[in-house]
N, CA, C and O atoms as a DFTB+ gen file, in Angstrom:
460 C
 N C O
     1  1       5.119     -11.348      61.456
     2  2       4.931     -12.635      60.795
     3  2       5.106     -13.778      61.799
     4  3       4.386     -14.751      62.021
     5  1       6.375     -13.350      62.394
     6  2       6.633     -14.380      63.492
     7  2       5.307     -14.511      64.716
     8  3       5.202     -15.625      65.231
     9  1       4.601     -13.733      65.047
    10  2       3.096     -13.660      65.527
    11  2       2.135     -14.526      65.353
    12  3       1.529     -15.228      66.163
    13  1       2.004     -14.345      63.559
    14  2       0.940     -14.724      63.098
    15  2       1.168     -16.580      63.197
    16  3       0.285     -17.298      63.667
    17  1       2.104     -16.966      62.823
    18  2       2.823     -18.195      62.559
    19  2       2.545     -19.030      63.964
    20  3       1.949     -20.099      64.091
    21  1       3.299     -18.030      65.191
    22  2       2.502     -18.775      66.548
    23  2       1.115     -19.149      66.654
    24  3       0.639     -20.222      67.024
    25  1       0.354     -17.752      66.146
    26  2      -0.838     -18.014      66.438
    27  2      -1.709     -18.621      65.948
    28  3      -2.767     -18.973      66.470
    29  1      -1.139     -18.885      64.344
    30  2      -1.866     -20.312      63.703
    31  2      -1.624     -21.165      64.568
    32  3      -2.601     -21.382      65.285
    33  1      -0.590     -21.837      64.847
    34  2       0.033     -23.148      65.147
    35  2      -0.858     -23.180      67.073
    36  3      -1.095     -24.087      67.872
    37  1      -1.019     -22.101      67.073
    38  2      -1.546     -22.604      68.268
    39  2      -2.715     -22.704      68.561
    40  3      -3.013     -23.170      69.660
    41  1      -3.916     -22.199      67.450
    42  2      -4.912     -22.502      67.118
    43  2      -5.212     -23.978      66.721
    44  3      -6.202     -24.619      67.075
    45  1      -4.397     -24.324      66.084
    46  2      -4.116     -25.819      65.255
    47  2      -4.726     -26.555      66.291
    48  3      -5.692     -27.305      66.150
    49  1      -3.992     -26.255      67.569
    50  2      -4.036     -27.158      68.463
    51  2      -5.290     -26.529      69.551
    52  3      -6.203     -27.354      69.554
    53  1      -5.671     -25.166      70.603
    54  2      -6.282     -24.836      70.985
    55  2      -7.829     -25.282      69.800
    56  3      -8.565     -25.898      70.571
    57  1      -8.258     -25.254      68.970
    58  2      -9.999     -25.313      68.630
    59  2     -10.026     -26.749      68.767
    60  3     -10.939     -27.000      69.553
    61  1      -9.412     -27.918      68.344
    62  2     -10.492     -29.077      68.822
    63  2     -10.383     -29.322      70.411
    64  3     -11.309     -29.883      70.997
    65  1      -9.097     -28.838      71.173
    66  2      -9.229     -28.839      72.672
    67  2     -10.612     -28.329      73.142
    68  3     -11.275     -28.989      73.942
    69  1     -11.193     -26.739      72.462
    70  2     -12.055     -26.026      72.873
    71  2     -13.092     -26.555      72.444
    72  3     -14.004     -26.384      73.254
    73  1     -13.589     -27.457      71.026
    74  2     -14.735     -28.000      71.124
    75  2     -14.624     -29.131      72.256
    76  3     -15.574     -29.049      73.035
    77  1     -13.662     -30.240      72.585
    78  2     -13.463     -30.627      73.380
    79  2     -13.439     -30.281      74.727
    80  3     -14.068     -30.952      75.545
    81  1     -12.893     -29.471      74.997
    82  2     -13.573     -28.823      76.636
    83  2     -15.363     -28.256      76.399
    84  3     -16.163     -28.436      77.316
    85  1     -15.725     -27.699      75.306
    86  2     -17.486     -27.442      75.375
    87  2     -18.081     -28.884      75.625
    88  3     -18.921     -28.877      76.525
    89  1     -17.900     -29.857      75.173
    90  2     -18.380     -31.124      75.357
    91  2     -18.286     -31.035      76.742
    92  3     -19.357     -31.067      77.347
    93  1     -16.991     -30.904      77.560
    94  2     -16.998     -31.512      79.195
    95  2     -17.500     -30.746      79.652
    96  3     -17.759     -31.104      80.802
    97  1     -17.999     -29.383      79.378
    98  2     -18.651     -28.255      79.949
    99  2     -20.460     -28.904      79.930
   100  3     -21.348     -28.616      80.732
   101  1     -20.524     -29.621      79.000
   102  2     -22.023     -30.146      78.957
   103  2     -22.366     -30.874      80.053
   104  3     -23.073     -30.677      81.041
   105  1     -21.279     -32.310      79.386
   106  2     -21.238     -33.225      80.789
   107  2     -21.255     -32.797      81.985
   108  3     -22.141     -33.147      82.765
   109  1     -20.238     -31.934      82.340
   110  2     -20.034     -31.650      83.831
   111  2     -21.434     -30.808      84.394
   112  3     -21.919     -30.678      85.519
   113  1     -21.841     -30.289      82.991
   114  2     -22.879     -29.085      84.130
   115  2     -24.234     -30.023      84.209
   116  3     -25.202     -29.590      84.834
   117  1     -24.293     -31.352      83.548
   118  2     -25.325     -32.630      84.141
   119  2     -25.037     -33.431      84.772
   120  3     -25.881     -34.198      85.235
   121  1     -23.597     -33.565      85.050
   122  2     -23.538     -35.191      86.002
   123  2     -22.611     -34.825      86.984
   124  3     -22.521     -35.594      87.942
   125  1     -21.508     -33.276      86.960
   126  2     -20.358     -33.148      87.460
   127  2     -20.314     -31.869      88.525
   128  3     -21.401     -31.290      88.541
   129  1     -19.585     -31.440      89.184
   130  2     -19.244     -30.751      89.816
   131  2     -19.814     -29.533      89.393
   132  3     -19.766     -29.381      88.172
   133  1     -20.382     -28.546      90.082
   134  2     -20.509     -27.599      89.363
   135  2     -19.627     -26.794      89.335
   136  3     -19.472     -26.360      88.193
   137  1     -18.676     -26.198      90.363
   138  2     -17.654     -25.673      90.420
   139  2     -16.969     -25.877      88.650
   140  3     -17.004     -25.091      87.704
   141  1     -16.546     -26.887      88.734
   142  2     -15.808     -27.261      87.477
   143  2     -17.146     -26.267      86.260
   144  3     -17.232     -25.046      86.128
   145  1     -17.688     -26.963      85.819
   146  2     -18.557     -26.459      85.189
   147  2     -18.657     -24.901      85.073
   148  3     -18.623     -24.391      83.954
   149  1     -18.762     -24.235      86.045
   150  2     -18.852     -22.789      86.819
   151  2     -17.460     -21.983      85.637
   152  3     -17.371     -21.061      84.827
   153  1     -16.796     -22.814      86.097
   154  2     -14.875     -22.211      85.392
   155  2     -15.261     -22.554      83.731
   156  3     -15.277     -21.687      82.857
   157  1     -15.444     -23.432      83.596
   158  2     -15.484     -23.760      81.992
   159  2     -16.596     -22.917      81.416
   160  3     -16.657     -23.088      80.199
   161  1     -17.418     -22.141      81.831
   162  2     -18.358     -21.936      81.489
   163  2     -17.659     -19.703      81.317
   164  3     -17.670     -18.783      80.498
   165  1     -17.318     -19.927      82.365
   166  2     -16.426     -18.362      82.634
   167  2     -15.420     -18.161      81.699
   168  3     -15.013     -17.006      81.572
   169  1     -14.782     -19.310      80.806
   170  2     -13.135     -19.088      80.189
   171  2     -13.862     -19.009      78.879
   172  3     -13.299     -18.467      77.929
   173  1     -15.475     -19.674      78.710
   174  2     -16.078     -19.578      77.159
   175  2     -16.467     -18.366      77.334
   176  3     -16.260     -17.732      76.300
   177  1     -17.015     -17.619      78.292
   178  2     -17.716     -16.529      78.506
   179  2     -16.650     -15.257      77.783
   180  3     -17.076     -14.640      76.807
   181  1     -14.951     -14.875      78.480
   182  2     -14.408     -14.649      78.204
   183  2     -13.778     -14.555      76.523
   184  3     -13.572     -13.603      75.770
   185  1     -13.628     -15.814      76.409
   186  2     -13.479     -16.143      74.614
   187  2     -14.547     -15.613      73.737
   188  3     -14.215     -15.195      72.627
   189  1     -16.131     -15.568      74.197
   190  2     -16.984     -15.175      73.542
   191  2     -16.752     -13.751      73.553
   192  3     -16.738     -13.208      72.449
   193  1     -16.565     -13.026      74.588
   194  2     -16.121     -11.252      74.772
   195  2     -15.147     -11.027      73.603
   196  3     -15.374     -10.295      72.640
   197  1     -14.209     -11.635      73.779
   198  2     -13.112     -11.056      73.150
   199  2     -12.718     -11.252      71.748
   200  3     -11.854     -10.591      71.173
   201  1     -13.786     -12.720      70.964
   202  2     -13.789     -12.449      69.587
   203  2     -15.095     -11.988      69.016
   204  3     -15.089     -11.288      68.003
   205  1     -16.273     -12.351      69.629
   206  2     -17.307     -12.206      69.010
   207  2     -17.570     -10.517      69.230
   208  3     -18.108     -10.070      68.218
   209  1     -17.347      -9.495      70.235
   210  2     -17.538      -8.433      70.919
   211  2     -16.494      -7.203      71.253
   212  3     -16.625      -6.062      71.696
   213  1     -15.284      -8.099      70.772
   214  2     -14.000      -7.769      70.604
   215  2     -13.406      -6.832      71.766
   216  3     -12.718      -5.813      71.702
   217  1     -13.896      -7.516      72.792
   218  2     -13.382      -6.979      74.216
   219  2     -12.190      -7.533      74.313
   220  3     -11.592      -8.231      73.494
   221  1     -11.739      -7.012      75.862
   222  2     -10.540      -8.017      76.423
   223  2     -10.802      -9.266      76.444
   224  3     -11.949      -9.676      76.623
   225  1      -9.685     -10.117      76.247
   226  2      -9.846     -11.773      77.000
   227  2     -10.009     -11.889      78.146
   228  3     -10.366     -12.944      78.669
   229  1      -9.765     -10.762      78.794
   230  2      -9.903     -10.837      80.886
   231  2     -11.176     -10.430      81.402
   232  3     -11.431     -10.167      82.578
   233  1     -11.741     -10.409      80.690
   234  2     -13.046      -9.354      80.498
   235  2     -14.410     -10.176      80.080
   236  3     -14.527     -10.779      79.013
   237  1     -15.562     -10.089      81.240
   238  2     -16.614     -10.950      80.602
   239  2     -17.753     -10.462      79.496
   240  3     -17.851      -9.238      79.404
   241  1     -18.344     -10.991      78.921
   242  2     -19.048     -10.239      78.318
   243  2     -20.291      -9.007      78.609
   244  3     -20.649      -8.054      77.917
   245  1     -20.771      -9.532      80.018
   246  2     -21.271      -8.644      81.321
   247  2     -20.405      -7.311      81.403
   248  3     -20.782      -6.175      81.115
   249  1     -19.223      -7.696      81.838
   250  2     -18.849      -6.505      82.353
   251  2     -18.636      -5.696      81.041
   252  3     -19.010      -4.523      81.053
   253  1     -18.236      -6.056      80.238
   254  2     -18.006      -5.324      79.235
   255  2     -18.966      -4.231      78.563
   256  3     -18.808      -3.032      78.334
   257  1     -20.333      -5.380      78.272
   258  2     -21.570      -4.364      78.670
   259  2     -21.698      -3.480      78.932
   260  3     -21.894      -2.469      78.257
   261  1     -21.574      -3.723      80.610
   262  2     -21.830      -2.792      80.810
   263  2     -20.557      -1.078      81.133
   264  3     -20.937       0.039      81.487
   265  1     -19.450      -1.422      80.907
   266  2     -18.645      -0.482      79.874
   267  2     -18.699       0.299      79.423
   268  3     -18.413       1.457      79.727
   269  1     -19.311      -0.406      78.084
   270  2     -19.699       0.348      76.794
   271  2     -21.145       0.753      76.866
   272  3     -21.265       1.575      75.958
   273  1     -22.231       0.621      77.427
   274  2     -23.057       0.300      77.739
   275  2     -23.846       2.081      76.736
   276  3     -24.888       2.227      76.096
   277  1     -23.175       2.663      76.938
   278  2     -23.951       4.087      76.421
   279  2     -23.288       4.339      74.941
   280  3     -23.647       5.211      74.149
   281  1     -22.477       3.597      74.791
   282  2     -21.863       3.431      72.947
   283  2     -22.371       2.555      72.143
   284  3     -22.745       2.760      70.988
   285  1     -22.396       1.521      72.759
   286  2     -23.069      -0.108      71.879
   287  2     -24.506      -0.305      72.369
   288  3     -24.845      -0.482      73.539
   289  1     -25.511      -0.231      70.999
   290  2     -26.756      -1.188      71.265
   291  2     -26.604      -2.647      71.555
   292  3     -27.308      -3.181      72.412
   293  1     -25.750      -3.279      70.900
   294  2     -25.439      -4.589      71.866
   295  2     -25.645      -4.662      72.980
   296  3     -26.504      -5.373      73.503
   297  1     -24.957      -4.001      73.473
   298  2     -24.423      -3.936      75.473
   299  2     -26.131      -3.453      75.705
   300  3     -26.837      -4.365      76.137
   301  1     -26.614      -2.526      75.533
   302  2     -27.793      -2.489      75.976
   303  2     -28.595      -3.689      76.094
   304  3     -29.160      -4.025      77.135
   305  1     -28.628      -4.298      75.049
   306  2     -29.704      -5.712      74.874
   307  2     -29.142      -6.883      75.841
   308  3     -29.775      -7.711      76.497
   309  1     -27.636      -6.665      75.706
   310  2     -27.244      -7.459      77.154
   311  2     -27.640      -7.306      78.187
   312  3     -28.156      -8.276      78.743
   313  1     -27.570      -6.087      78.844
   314  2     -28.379      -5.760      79.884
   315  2     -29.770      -5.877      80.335
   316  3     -30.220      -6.077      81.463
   317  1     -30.219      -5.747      79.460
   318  2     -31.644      -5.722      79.066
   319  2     -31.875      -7.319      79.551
   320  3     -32.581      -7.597      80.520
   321  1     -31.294      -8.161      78.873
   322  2     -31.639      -9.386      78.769
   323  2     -31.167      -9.790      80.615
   324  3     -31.884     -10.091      81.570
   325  1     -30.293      -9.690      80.545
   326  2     -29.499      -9.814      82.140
   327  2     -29.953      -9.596      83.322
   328  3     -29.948     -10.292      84.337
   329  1     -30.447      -8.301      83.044
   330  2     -31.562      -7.457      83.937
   331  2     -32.951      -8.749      84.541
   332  3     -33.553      -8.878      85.607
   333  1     -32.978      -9.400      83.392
   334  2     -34.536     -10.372      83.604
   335  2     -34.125     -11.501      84.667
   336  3     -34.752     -11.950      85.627
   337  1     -33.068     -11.752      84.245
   338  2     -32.642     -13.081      85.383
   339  2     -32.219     -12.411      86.801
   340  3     -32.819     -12.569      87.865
   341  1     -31.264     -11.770      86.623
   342  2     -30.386     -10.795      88.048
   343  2     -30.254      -9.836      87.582
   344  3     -29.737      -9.619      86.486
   345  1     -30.928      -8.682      88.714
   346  2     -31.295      -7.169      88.209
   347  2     -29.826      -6.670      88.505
   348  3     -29.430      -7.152      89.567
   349  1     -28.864      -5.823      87.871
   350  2     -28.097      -5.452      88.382
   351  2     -27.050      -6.069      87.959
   352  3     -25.952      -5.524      88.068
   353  1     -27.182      -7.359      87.378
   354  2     -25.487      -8.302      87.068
   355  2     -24.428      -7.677      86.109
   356  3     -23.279      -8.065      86.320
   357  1     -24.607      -6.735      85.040
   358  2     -23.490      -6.576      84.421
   359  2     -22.881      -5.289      84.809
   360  3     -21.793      -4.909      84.376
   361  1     -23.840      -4.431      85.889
   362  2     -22.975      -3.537      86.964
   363  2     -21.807      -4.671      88.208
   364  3     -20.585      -4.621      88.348
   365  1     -22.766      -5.516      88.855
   366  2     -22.186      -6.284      90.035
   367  2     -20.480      -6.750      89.099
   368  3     -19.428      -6.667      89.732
   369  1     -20.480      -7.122      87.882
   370  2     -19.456      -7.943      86.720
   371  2     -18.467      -6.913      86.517
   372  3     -17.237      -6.976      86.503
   373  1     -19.373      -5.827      86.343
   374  2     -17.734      -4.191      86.100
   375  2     -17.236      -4.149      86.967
   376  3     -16.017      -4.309      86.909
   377  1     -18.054      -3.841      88.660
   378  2     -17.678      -3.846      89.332
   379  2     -16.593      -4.295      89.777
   380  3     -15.654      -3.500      89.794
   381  1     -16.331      -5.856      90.336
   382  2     -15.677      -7.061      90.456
   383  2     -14.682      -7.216      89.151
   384  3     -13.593      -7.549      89.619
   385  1     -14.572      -7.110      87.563
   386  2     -13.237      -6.942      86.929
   387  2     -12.822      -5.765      86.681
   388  3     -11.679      -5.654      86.237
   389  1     -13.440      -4.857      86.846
   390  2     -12.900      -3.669      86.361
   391  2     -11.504      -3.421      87.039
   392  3     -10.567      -3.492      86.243
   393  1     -11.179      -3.155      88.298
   394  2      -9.808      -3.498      88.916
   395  2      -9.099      -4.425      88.064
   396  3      -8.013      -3.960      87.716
   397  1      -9.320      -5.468      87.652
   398  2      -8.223      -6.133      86.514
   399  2      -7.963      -5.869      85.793
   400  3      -6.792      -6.043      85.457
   401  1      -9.141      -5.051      84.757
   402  2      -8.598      -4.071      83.184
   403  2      -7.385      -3.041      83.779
   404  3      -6.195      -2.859      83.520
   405  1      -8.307      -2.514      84.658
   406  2      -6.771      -1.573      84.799
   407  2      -5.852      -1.821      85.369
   408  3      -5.143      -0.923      85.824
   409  1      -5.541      -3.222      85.543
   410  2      -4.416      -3.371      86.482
   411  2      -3.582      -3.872      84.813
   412  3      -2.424      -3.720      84.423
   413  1      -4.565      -4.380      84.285
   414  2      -3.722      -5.283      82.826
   415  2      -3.358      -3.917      81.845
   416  3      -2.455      -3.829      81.014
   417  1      -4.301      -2.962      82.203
   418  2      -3.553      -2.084      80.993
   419  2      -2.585      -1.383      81.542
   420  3      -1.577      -1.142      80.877
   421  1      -2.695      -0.988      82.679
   422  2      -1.375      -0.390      83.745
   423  2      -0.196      -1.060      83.279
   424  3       0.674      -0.469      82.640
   425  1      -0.127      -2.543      83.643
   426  2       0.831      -2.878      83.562
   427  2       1.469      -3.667      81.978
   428  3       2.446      -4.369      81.718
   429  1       0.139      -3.010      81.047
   430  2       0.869      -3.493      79.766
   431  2       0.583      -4.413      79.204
   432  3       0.880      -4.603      78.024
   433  1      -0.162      -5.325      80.031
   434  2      -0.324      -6.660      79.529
   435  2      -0.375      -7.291      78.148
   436  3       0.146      -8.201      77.502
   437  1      -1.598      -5.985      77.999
   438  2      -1.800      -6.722      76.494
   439  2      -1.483      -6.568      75.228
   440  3      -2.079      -6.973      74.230
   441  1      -0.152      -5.734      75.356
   442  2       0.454      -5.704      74.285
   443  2       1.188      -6.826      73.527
   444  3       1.592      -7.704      74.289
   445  1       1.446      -7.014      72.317
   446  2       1.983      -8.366      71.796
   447  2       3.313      -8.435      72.669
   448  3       4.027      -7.647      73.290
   449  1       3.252     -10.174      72.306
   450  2       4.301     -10.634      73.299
   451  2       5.635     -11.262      72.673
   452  3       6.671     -11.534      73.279
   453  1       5.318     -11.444      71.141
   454  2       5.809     -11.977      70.117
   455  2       6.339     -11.506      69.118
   456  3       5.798     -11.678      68.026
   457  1       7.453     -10.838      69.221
   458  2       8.140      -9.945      68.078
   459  2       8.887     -10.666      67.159
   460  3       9.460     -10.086      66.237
């Protein structure tokens, strides 16, 4: 209960930040840095994995893909689609996080933190 209670309350406050950071993610990727842009664009990428796809939060929706890639028709159509722009990207994406899943499940990470 004590969980759930954080995690309202911190929603409360995290979703208009996050429509608020998508706004600066607009701006920035027309008038601003791209770097900046680059990151804001990676932490939605992430958020999109992990509720819409129900991956990790550390985890992009690429790599995840390609993952699951022989379980989920999703992940296929990701690829598929991915494939058209950069041949190869949601292998190059496992590649490059996959060392972090297992370093996060090694070490536990993502178990609740809030008892």
């Amino acid at each position: 209960m004590k969980e759930r209670m954080a995690g309202f309350a911190l929603m409360v406050v995290v979703v208009p930040l996050a429509v608020f950071g998508y706004l600066i993610i607009v701006w920035v990727g027309f008038f601003g840095r791209t770097e900046r842009a680059r990151h804001g664009v990676r932490a939605m990428d992430h958020f999109v994995n992990a509720t819409v796809f129900n991956g990790y939060a550390w985890e992009s929706v690429s790599s995840h893909a390609w993952r699951v890639r022989e379980q989920k028709r999703w992940a296929r159509a990701v690829i598929w689609v991915t494939d058209k722009i950069q041949e190869g990207h949601c292998m190059r994406a496992n590649k490059r996080e996959q060392a972090v899943i297992d370093l996060v499940l090694k070490k536990r990470l993502h178990e609740q933190t809030i008892k």
